[in-house]
C-alpha positions as CSV (number, residue, x, y, z in Angstrom):
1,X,-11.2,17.4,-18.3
2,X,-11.1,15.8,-14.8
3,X,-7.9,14.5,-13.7
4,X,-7.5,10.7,-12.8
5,X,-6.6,9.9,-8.9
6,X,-6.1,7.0,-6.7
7,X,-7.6,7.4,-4.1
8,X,-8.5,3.7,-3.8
9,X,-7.0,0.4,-5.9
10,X,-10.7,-0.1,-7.3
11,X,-9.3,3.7,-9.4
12,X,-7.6,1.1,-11.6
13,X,-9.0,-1.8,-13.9
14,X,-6.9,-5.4,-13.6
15,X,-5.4,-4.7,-16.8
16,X,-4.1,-0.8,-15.7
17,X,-2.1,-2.5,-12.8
18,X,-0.5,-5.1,-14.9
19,X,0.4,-2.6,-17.0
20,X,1.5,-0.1,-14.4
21,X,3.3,-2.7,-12.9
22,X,5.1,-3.8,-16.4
23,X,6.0,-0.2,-17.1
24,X,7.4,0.0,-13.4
25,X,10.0,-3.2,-14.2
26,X,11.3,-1.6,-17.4
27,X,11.6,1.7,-15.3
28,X,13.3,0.0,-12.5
29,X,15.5,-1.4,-15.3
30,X,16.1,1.6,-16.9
31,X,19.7,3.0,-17.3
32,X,19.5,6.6,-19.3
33,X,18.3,9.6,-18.2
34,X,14.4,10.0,-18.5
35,X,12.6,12.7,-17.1
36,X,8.6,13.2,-18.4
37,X,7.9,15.2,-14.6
38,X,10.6,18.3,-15.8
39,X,9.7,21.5,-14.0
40,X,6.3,19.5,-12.6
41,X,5.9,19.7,-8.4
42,X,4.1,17.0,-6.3
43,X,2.8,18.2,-3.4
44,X,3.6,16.0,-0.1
45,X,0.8,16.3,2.6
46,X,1.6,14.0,5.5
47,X,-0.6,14.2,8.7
48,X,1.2,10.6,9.3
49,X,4.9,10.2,9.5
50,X,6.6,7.9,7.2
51,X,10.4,7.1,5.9
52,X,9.5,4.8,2.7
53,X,6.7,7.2,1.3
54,X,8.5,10.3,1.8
55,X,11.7,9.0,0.1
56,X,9.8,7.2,-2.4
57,X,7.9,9.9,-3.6
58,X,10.9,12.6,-3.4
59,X,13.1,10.5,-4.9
60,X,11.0,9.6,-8.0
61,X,10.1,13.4,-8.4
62,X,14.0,13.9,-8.7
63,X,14.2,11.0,-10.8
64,X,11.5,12.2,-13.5
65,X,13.2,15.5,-13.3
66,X,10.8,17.6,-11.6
67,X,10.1,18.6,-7.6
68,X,8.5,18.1,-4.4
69,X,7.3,20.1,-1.8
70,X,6.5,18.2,2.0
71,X,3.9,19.6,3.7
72,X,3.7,18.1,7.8
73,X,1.0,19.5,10.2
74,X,2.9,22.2,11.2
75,X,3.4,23.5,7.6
76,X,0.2,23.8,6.4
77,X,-2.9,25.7,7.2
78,X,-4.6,22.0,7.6
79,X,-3.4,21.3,10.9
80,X,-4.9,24.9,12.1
81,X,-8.4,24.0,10.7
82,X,-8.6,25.2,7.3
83,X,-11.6,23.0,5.6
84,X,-9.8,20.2,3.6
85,X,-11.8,21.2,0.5
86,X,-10.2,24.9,0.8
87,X,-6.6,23.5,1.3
88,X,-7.5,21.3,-2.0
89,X,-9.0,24.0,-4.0
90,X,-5.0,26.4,-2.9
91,X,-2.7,23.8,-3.3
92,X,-4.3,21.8,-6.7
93,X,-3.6,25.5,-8.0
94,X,-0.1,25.5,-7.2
95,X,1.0,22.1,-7.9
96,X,0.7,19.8,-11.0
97,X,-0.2,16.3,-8.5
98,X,-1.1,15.8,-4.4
99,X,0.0,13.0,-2.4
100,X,-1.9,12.7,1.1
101,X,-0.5,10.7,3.9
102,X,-3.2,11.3,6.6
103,X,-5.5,9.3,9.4
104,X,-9.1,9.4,7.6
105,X,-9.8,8.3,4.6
106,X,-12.8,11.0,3.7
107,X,-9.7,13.6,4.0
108,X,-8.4,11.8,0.5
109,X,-11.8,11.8,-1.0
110,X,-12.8,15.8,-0.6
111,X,-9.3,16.3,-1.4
112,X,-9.7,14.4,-5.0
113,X,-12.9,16.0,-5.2
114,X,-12.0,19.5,-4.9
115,X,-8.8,19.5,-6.7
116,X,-7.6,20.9,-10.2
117,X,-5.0,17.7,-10.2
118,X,-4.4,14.2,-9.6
119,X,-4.6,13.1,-5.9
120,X,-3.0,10.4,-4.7
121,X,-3.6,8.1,-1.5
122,X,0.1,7.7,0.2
123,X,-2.2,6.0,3.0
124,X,-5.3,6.3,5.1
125,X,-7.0,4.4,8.4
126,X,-9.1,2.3,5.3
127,X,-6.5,1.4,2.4
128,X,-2.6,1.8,1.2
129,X,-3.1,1.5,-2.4
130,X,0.4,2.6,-3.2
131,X,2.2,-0.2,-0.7
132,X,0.1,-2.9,-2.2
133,X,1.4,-2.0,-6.2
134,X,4.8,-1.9,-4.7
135,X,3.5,-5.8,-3.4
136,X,2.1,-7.0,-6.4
137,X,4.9,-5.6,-8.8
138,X,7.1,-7.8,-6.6
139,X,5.0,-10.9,-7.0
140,X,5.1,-10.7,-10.7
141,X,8.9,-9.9,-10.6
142,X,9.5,-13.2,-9.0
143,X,6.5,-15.3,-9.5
144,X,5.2,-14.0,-12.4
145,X,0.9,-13.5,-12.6
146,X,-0.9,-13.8,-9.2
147,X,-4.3,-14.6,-10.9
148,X,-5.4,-17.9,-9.8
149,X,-3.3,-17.7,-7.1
150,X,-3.7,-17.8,-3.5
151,X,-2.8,-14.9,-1.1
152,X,-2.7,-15.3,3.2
153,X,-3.2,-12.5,5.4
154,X,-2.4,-12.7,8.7
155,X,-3.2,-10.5,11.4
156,X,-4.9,-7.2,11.6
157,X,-7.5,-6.4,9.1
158,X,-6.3,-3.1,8.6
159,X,-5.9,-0.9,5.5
160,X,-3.5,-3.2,4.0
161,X,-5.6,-6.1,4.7
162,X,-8.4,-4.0,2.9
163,X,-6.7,-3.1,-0.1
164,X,-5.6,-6.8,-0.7
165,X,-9.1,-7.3,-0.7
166,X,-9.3,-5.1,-4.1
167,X,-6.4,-6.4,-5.7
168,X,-7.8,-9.8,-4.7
169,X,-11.3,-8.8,-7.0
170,X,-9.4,-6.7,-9.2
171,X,-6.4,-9.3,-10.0
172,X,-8.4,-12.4,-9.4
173,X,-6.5,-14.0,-6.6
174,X,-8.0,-16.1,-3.1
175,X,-7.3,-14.1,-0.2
176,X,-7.2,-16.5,2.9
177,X,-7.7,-13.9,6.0
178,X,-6.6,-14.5,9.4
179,X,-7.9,-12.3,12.4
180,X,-8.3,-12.1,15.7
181,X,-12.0,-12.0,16.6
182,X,-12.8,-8.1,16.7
183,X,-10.3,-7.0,14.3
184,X,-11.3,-8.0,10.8
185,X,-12.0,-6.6,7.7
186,X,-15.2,-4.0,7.1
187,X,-17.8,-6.4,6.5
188,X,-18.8,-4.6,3.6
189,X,-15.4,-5.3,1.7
190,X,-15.7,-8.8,2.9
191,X,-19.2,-9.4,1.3
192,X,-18.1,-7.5,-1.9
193,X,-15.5,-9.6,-2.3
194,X,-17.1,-13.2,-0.9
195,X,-15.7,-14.8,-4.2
196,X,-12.3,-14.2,-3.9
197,X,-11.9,-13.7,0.2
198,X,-12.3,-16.0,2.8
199,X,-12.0,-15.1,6.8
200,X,-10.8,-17.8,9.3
201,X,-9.7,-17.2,13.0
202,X,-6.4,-19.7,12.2
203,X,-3.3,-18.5,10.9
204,X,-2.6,-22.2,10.2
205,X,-5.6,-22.5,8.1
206,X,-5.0,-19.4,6.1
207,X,-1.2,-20.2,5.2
208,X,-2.0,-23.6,4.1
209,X,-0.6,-24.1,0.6
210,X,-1.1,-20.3,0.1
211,X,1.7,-18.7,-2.8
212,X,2.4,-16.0,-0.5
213,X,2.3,-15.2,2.8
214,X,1.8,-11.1,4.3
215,X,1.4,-9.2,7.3
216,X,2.0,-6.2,8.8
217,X,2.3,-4.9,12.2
218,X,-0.3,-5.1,15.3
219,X,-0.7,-1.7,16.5
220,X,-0.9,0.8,13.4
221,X,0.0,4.4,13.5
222,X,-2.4,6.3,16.0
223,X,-3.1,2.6,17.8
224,X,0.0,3.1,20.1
225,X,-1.8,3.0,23.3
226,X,-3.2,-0.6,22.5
227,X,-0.1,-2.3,21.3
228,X,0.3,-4.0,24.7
229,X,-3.7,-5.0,24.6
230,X,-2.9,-6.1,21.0
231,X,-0.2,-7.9,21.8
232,X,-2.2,-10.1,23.8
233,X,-4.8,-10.8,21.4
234,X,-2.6,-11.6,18.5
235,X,-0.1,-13.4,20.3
236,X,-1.3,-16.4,18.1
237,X,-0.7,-14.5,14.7
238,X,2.9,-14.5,14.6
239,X,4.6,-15.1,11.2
240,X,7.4,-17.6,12.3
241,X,9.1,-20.1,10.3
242,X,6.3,-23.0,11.5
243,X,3.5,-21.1,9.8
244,X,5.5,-20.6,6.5
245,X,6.5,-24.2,6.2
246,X,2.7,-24.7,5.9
247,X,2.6,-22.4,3.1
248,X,3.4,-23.9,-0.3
249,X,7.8,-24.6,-0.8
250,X,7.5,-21.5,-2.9
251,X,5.5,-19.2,-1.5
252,X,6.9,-15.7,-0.6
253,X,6.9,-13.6,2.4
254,X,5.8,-10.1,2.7
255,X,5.3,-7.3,5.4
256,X,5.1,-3.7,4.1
257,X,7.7,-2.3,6.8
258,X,8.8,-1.7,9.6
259,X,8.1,-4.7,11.4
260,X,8.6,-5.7,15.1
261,X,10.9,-8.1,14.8
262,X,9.4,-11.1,17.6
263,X,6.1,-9.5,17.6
264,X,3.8,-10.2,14.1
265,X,7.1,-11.8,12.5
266,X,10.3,-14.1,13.4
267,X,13.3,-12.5,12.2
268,X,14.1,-16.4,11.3
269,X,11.7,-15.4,8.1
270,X,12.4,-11.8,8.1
271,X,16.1,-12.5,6.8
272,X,14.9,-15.8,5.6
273,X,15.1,-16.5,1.3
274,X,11.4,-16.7,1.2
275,X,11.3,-13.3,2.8
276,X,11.5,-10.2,0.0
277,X,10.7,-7.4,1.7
278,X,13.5,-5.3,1.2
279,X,12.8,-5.5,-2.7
280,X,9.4,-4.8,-1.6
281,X,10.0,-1.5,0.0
282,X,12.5,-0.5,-2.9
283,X,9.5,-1.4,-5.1
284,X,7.7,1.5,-3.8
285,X,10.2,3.6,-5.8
286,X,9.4,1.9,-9.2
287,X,5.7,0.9,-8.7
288,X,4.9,4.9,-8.1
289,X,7.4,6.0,-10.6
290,X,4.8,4.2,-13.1
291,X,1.7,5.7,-11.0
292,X,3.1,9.5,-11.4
293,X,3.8,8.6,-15.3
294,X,0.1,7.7,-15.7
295,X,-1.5,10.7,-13.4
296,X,0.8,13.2,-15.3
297,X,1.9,12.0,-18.5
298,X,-1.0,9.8,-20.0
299,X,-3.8,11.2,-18.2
């Protein structure tokens, strides 16, 4: 039998993530000792760096009773050129589930094709499946449902922007997009998705009555040497306590961490009531707590 992976959000059906994201309440809630991983290992492959997904993932290993191993560039016989589907083929034999942090997206794919066990996308250039669960789990916490909703994105269409573009057509939510000229979306997302997603050049337009509010930073990981070109572009895209007030009295903020505090956000709405972004980033925790129980323990 073929494991399960998520390598994308589309992996999952609407109903699988409102269940995942059910179970990963009562698991956040739980208080007595539960541990369905004993003795199992995840393997952690990062070609990125990262402080939530390391801890995340280590954490709930510990928490479910079983282990991790991390795995940098420098560790592993990928960042001296073995072929991807090789290192798959060793370390699926080794290991009971892989989690890949890395820059392309195909890397994730041969991996989940080549291995003996589930394989799991901590993040790629495209889509951050696991960040946007974590999102989504903290919607429904405070908001309940998100269908019939409506969602604004503002700035880079990046992988985060991309994978709310699945849990838009997946969860059946409006996603309001707002991007500089040059920086959106694929356009092949954007015309899979031309029911649920709409793409405007104003941050104002997108934010109008819209339930919650997201963005994320202007230069990703490995886009360093543009951040000042960036900066210039999106100077117009800032998240500041204007744009929220256009957004509807309840809405919510989010930004999937860290953030540069006077750059893509005010801190006026980082620390602001609307913001919940440190519930969001514990959320990873809880949200891939439930992912690892349905990989490993339902199958």
């Amino acid at each position: 039998m073929n494991p399960r992976h998520l390598v994308t959000l589309t992996d999952l059906s609407g109903e699988e993530i409102r269940n995942l994201i059910r179970r990963a309440v009562e698991l956040k809630q739980l208080k007595t000792v539960y541990e369905p991983l004993k003795n199992k290992v995840l393997g952690l492959v990062f070609e990125k760096s990262s402080t939530r997904t390391r801890v995340s993932f280590e954490t709930a290993m510990i928490q479910f009773g079983g282990g991790s191993i991390f795995l940098s560039p420098r560790d592993t016989q990928l960042g001296r050129g073995e072929p991807v589907e090789d290192s798959a083929r060793v370390l699926s034999r080794m290991v009971d589930c892989i989690m890949l942090r890395t820059f392309a997206h195909r890397t994730v794919e041969i991996f989940a094709e080549y291995s003996k066990v589930p394989v799991i996308n901590g993040l790629t250039d495209r889509f951050h499946p696991c960040q946007v669960l974590a999102d989504l789990q903290t919607y429904f916490e405070h908001r309940g449902d998100i269908a019939g909703k409506t969602v604004a994105w503002i700035g880079d269409g990046n992988n985060m922007c991309q994978t709310y573009i699945h849990a838009a057509q997946l969860l059946d939510f409006k996603l309001k997009i707002a991007c500089p000229e040059g920086y959106d979306p694929e356009a092949e997302l954007l015309s899979q998705a031309a029911d649920r997603v709409e793409l405007t050049r104003s941050p104002k337009e997108a934010a109008q009555d819209a339930d919650l509010v997201v963005t994320d930073v202007w230069a990703s990981m490995g886009q360093e040497q543009e951040q000042a070109l960036r900066a210039e572009i999106f100077a117009g895209f800032q998240v500041d306590a204007q744009l929220m007030a256009l957004a509807a009295p309840d809405a919510l903020f989010m930004h999937c961490l860290p953030a540069h505090r006077g750059e893509e956000v005010s801190s006026e709405v980082l620390e602001s009531p609307q913001s919940v972004v440190w519930e969001e980033a514990e959320n990873r925790l809880h949200a891939q707590k439930a992912l690892l129980e349905l990989l490993l323990v339902q199958g």
